[in-house]
LOSEDREN-864682 format. One record per atom (N, C-alpha, C): residue in one letter; x, y, z. Coordinates in steps of 0.2 Angstrom, whole numbers, plus 5000, padded with zeros to 4 digits. Layout:
AXYZ;...
! end
This chain:
X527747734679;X527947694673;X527747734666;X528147754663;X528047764656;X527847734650;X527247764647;X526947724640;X527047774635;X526947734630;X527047764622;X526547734618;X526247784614;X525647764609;X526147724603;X525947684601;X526347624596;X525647624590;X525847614584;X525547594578;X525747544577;X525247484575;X525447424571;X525347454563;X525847454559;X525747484552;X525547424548;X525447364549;X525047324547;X524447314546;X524147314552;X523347344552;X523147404552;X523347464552;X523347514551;X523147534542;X522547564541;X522247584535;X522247664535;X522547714539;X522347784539;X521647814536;X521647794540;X520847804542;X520847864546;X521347894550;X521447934553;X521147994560;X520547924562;X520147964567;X520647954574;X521047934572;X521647934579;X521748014581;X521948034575;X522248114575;X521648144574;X521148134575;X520648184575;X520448174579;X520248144586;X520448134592;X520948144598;X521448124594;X521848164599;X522548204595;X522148284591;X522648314588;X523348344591;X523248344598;X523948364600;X524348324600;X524248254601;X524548184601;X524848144597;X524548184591;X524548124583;X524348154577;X524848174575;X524648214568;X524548164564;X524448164558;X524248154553;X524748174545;X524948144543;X525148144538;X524648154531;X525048154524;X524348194518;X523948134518;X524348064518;X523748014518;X523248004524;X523548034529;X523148024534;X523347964539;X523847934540;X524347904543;X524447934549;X524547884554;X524547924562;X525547934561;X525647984564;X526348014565;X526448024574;X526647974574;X526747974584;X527347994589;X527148034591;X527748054596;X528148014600;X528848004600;X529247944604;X529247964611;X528948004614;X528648054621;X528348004624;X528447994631;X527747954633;X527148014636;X526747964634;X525947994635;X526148014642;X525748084642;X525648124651;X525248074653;X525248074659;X524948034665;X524048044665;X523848114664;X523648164664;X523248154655;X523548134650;X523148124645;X523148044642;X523248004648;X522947924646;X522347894643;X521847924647;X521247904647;X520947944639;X521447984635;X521148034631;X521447954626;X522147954628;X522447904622;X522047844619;X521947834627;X521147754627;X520847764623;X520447824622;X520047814618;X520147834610;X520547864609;X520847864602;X521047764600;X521247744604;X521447674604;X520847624603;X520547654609;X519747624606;X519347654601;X519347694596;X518947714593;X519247684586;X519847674586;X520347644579;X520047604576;X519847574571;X519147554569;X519847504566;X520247494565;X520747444563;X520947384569;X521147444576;X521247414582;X522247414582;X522347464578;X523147494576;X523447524582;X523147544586;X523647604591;X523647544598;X524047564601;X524147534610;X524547564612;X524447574618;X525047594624;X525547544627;X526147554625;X526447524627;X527247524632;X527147504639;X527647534641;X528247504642;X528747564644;X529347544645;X529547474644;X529447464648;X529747374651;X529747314645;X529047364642;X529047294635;X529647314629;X529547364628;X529947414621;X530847384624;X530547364630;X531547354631;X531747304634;X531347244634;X531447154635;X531847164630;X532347094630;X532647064626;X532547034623;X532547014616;X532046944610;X531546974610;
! end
């Protein structure tokens, strides 16, 4: 199953320790705003995305897969 790193831009303050964690992942823009890839996360880099996820001191980023991003309503 495929997942994708998601920002809620609501809570998100760019704070920008998402891309400083995981800078292959998540660049960062000049304010420092996460810029995410519409790529799903390698199988192989999950556990890195976790933790970018947990360290979001807003609680902004998740993984979210396929199945949800394409329910209807």
């Amino acid at each position: 199953m495929d997942v994708t790193l998601r920002v809620d831009w609501i809570l998100c303050d760019g704070y920008g320790l998402c891309g400083d964690l995981l800078p292959d992942l998540i660049d960062l823009d000049e304010w420092r705003y996460p810029i995410l890839s519409p790529e799903p996360v390698e199988r192989g880099r999950l556990s890195d995305a976790q933790r970018a996820i947990d360290c979001c001191p807003m609680k902004a980023l998740k993984l979210e897969s396929e199945t949800v991003r394409r329910r209807p309503g």
